[in-house]
MDTraj code that builds the backbone (N, CA, C; nanometers):
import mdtraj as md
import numpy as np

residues = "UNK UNK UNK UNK UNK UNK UNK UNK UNK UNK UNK UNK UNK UNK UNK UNK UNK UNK UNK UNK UNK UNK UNK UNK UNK UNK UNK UNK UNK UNK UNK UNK UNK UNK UNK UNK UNK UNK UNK UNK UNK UNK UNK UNK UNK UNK UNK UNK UNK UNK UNK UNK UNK UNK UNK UNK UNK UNK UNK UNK UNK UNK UNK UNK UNK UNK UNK UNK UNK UNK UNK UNK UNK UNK UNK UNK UNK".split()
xyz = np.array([
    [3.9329, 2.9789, 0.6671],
    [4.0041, 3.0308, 0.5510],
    [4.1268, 3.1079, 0.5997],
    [4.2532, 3.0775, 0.5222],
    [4.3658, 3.1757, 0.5975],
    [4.3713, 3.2867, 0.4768],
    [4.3793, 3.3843, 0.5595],
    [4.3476, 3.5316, 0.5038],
    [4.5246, 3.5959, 0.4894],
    [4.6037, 3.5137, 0.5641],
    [4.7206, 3.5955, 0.5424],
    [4.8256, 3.4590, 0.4225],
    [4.9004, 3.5498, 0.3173],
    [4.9272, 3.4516, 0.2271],
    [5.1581, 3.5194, 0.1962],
    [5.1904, 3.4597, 0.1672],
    [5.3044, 3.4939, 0.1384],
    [5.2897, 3.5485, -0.0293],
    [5.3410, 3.6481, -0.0707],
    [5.3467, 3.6738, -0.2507],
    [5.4692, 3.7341, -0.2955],
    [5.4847, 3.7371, -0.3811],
    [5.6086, 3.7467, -0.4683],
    [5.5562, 3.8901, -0.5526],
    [5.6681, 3.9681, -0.4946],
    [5.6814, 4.1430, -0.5727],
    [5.7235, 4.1399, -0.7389],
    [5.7154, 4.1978, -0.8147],
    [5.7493, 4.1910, -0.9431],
    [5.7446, 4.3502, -0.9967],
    [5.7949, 4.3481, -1.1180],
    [5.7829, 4.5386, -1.1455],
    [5.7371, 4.4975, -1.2800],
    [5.6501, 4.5920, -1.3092],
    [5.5297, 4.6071, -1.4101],
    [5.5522, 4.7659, -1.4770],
    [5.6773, 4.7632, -1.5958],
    [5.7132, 4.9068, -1.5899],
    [5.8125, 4.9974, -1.5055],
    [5.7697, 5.0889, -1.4167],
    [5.8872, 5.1632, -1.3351],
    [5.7489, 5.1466, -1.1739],
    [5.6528, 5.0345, -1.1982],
    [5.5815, 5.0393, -1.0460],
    [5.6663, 4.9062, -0.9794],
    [5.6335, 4.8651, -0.8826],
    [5.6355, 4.7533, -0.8457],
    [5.4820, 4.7127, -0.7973],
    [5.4724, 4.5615, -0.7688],
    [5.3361, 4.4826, -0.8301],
    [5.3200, 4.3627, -0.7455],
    [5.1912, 4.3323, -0.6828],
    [5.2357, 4.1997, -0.6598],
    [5.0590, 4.1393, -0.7769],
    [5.0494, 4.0177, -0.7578],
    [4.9961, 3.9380, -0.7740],
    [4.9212, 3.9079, -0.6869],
    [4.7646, 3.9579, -0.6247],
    [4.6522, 3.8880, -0.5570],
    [4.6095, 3.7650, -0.5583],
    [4.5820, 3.6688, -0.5236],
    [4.5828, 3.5243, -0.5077],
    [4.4182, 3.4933, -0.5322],
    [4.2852, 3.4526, -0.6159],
    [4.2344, 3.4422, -0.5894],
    [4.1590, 3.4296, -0.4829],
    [4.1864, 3.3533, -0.3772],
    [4.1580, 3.3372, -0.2806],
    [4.0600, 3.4526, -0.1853],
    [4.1955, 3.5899, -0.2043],
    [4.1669, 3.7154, -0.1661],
    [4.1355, 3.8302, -0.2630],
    [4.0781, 3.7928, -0.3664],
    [4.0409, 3.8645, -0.4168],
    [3.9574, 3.9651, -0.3792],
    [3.9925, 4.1812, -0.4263],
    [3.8957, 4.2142, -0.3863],
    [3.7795, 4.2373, -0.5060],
    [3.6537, 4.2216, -0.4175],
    [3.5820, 4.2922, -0.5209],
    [3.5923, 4.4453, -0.6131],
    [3.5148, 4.4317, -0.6721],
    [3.5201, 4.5598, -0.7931],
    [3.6428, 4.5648, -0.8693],
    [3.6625, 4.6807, -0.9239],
    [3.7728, 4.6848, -0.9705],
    [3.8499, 4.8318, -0.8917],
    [3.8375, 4.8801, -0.7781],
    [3.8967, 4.9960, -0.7841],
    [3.9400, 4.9501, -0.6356],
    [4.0201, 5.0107, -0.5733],
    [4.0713, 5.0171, -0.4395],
    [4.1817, 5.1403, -0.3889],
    [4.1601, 5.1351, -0.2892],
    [4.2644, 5.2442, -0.2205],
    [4.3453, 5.1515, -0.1444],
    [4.4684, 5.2673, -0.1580],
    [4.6034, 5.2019, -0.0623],
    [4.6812, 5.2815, -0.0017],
    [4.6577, 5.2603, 0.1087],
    [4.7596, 5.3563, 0.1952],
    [4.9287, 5.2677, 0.2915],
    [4.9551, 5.3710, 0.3064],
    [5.0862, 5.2985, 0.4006],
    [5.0822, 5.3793, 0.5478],
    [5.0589, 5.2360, 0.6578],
    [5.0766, 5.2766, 0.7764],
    [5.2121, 5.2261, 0.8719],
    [5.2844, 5.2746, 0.8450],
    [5.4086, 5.2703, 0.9252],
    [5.4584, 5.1808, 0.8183],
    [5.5313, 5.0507, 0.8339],
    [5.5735, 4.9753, 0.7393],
    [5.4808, 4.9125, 0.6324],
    [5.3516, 4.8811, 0.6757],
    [5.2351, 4.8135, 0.5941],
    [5.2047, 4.8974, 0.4879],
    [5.1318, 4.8141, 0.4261],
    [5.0524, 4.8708, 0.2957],
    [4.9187, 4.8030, 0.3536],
    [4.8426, 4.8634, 0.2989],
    [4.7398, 4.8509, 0.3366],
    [4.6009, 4.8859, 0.2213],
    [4.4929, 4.7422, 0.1432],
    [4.4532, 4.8018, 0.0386],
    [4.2817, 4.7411, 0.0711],
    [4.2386, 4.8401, 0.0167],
    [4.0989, 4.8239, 0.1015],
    [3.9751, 4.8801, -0.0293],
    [3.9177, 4.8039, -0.0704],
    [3.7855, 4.8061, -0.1653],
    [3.7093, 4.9363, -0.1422],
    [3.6876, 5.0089, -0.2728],
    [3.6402, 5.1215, -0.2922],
    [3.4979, 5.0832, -0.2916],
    [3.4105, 5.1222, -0.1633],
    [3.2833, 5.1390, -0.1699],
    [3.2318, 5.1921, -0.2865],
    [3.1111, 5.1212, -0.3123],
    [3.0107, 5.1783, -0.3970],
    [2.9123, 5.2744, -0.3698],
    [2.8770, 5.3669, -0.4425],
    [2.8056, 5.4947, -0.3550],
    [2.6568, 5.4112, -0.3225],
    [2.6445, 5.5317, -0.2238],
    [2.5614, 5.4953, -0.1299],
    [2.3793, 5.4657, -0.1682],
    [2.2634, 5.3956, -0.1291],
    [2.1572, 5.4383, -0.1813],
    [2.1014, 5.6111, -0.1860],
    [2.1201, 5.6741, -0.0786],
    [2.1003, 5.8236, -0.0656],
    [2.1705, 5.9152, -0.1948],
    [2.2722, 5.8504, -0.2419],
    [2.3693, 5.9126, -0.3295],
    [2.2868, 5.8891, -0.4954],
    [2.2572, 5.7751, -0.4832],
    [2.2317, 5.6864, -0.6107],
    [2.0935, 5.7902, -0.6200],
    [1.9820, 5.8299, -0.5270],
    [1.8695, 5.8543, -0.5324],
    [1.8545, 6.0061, -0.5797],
    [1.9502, 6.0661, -0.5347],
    [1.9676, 6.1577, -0.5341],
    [2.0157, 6.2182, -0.6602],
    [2.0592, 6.0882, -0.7655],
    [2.0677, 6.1913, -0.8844],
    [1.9487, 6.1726, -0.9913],
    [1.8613, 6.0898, -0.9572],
    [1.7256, 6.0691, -1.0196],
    [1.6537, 6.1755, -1.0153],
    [1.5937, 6.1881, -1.1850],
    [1.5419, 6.3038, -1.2080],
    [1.3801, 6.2917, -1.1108],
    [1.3159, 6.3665, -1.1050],
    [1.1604, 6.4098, -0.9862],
    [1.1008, 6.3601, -1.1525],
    [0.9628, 6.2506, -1.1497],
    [0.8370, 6.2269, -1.2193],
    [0.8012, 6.3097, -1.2058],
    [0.7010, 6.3380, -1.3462],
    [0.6873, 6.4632, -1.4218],
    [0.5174, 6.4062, -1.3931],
    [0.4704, 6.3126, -1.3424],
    [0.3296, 6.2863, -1.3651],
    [0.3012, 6.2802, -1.2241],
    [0.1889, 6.2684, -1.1783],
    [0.1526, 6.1943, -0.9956],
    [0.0862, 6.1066, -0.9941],
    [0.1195, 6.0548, -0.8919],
    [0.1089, 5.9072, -0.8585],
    [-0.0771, 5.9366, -0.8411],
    [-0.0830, 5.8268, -0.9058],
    [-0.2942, 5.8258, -0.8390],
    [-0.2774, 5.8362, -0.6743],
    [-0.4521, 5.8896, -0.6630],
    [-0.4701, 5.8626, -0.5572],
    [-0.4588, 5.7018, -0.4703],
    [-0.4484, 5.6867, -0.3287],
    [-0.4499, 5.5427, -0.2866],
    [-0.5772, 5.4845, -0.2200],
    [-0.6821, 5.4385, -0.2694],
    [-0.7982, 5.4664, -0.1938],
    [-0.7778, 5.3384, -0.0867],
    [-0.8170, 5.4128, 0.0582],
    [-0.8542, 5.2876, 0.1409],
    [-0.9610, 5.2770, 0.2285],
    [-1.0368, 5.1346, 0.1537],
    [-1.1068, 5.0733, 0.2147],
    [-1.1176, 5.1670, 0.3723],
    [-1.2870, 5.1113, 0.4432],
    [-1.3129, 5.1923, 0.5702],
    [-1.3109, 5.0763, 0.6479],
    [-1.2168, 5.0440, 0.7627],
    [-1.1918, 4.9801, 0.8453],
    [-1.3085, 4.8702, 0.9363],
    [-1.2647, 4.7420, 0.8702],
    [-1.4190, 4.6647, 0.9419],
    [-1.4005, 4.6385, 1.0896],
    [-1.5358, 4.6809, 1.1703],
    [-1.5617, 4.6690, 1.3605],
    [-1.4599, 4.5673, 1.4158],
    [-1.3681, 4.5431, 1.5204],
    [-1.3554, 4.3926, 1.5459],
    [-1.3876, 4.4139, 1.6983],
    [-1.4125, 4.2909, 1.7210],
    [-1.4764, 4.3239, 1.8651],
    [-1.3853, 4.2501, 1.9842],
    [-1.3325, 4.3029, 2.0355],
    [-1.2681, 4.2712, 2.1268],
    [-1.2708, 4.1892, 2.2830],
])
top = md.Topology()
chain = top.add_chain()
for i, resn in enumerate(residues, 1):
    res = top.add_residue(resn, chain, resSeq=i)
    for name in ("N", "CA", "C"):
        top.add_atom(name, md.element.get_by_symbol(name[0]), res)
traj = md.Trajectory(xyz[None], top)
């Protein structure tokens, strides 16, 4: 797959704009963009993390049953 594509700038208002190519589409809808020396540079806004996600779940208000286990059958070696 070629990842590098030629595109055409356009102004959208008082921004300027280009047009993403299917091809390279990023996921989601949000991204960051920075400029390193001459480049631009635009890179897909992670989705928060599982630790993050878990962490805003409220604590069960009930407890879990006990887990009963079975007593381990002889094996003979």
């Amino acid at each position: 797959m070629n990842t590098e594509r030629q595109v055409r700038l356009f102004r959208n208002g008082r921004n300027q704009a280009l047009r993403i190519p299917r091809d390279l589409e990023l996921p989601g809808r949000a991204a960051t963009l920075r400029k390193e020396g001459p480049r631009l540079i635009i890179e897909p806004v992670a989705g928060p993390s599982l630790l993050a996600v878990l962490a805003k779940l409220k604590p069960l208000e009930e407890g879990l049953p006990p887990i009963l286990r079975p007593l381990a059958e002889p094996v003979e070696l």
